[in-house]
N, C-alpha and C positions, 0 to 999 in steps of 0.2 A: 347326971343327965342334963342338969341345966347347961352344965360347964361345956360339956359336948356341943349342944343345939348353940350354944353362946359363940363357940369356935368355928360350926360351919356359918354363924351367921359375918362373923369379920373376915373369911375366906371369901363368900361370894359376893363383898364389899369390895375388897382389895382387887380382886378379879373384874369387877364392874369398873371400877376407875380406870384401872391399867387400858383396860379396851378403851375407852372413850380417850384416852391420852392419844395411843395411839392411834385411834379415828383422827384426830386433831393432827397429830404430825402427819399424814399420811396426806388430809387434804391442805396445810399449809404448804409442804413439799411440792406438792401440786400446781399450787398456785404462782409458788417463787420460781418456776420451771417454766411455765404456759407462755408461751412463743406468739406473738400478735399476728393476726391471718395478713398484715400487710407487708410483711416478710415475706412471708411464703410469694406475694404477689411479685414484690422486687429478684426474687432469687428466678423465678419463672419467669419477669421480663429479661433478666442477664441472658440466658440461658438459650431463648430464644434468637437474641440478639448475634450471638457466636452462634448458634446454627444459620443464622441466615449468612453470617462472614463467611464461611465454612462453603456453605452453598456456594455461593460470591465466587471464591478464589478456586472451587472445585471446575467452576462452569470455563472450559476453553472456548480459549478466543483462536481461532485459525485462518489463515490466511491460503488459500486457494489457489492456485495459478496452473495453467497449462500452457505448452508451444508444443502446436502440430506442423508437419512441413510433408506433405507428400503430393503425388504426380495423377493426376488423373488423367480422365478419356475423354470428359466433356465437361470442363471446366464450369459453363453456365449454370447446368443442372446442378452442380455442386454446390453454384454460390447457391441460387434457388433453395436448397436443401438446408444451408446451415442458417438462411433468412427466415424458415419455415419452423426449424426449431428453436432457435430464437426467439422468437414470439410465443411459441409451442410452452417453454419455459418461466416467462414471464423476463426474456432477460431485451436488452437495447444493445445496437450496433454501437460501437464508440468509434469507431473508424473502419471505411472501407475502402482499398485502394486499387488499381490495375492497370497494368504496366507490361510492355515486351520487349524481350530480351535479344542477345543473339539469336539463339533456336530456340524460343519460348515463350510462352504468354504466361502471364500468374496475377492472382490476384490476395492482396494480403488482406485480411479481417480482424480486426480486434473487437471483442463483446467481452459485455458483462453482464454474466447471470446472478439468481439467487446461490448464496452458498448452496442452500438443500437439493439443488437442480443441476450443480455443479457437473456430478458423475454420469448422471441423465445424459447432458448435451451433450458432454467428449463421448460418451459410448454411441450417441446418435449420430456423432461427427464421425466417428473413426471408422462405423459400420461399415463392409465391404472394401474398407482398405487393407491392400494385400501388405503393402513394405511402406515402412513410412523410413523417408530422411533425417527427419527429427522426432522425437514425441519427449515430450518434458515435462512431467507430471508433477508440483510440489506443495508439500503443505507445512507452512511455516507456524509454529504455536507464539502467539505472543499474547498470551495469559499472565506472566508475570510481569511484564511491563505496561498492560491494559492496569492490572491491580495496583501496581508501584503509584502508574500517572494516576488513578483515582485518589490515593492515600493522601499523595503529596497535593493534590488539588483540594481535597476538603482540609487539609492543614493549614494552606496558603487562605483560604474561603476566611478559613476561623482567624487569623490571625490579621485578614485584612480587617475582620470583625473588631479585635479589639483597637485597631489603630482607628477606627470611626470613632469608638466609645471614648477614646483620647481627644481627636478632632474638636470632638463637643463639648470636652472639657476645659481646655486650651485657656489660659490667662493671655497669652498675648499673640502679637502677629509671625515673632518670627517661631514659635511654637509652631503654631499652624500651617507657615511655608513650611519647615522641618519635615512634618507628619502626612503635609501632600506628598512632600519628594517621595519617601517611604512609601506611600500609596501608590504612587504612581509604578514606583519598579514593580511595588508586588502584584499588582494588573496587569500587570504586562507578563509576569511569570503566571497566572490564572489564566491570561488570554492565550500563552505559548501553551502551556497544557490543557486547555478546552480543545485550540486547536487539532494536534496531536492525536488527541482520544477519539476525535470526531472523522481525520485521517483513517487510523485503526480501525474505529466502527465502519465506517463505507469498504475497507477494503475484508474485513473479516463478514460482513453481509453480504456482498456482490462480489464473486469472486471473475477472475482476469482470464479469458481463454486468446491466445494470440493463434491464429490460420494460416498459413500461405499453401495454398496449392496451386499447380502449375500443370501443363500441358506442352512436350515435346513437339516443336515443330520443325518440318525437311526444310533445308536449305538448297536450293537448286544450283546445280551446279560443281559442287562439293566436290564430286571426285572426277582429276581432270589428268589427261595421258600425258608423258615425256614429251613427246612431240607439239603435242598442244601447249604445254609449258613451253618450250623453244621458239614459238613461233610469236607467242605471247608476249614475250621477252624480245623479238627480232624489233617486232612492232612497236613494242613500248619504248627499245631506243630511237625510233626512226620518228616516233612522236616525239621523243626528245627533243630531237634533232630539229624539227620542225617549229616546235615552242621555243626554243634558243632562238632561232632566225626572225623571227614575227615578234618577241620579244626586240630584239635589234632595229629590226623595218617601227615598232613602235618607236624609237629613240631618235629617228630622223631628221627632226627638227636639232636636236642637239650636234648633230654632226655638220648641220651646216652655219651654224654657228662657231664651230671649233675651225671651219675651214676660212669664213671669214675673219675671224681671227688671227688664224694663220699667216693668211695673206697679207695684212697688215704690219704684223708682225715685223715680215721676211722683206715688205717694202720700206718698212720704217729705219730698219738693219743697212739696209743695202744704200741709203738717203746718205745715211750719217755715215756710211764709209768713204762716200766719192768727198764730200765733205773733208 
């Protein structure tokens, strides 16, 4: 009986250790695993950073343009109208011109609206035109070259960056002429592409509508009979006729110069032969 009570008691001994071992490896496993929360903070700034590129390059940049060309009834009223939504839109005349033709009067308009107003104004413009001559609607995407010029401009930024950090470290003079030259090209390629992007933005913001419309006018006289042609013609030589001879009566001082010369001439001949 002892031998028994002796043997459960080195069983639930060995049993007690083993657990507490294992307690032990379980939380040093633990601990040699445990990942610092300012991890976690750097993988969620990466992450963020690529959704906002993402966004970035998602977002199109377009370029807008319209040419309308057609004939109206009453030309004024028209310009009137496209003055009216033009402001209506928030957009500015950029050139306004008029001019007449053979059988015509027109006047040409360039504006620039908001992009978002773009469709607005042409649908405003175009209202109640039956047939147009021209209409030329286009939208060009330049998303990938808005994103290119960005890239290469924070690269050229960084790199003018370290050629300062250089600048200022320069042991002598012709160092520092060197590293201006350098600066100087790579400013000029930051200035060509600010440029550029700045171009792009103005024209992907305000988009281009070019106008000409026009108004048919009679020309009097246009249609004229056989005989009216003939007679037209009879006259037009006898006007001729007339500007030939009055041209001539204008030259008269030169004819009597050629005559006294002449005379001269034929007395000066006639001298020298009895001679």
């Amino acid at each position: 009986m002892k031998f028994f009570s002796l043997l459960l008691f080195s069983l639930a001994l060995a049993c007690s250790q083993q657990s507490k071992e294992s307690d032990k490896f379980v939380t040093e496993s633990n601990a040699s695993y445990d990942i610092p929360e300012s991890e976690y903070v750097i993988e969620s700034t990466e992450k963020s950073d690529v959704t906002a590129i993402e966004v970035e390059i998602q977002e199109q940049k377009i370029i807008k343009t319209a040419r309308l060309v057609f004939e109206t009834s009453n030309p004024e009223k028209t310009h009137q109208k496209i003055l009216q939504l033009t402001k209506q839109y928030n957009g500015f005349i950029q050139s306004d011109n008029s001019g007449k033709g053979y059988n015509r009067i027109f006047k040409n308009i360039v504006l620039r609206v908001p992009s978002e107003h773009f469709q607005d104004l042409v649908n405003g413009v175009t209202e109640g035109v039956e047939f147009f001559d021209q209409k030329e609607i286009s939208r060009k995407d330049v998303s990938e070259e808005f994103v290119d010029l960005k890239a290469r401009l924070k690269a050229k930024k960084q790199l003018e960056s370290r050629y300062l950090e250089l600048l200022v470290k320069a042991k002598n003079v012709k160092e520092m002429l060197e590293i201006e030259r350098e600066l100087s090209k790579i400013r000029e390629e930051i200035e060509a592409k600010e440029g550029r992007l700045q171009f792009l933005q103005n024209k992907v913001s305000l988009s281009t509508v070019h106008i000409e419309f026009y108004k048919i006018t009679e020309i009097k006289g246009m249609t004229v009979s056989y005989g009216q042609k003939i007679k037209n013609s009879l006259q037009g030589g006898w006007n001729g006729i007339s500007v030939f001879f009055l041209g001539i009566l204008y030259l008269w001082p030169l004819f009597i110069l050629a005559a006294i010369f002449v005379f001269f001439i034929r007395r000066y001949l006639k001298k020298k032969k009895k001679e």
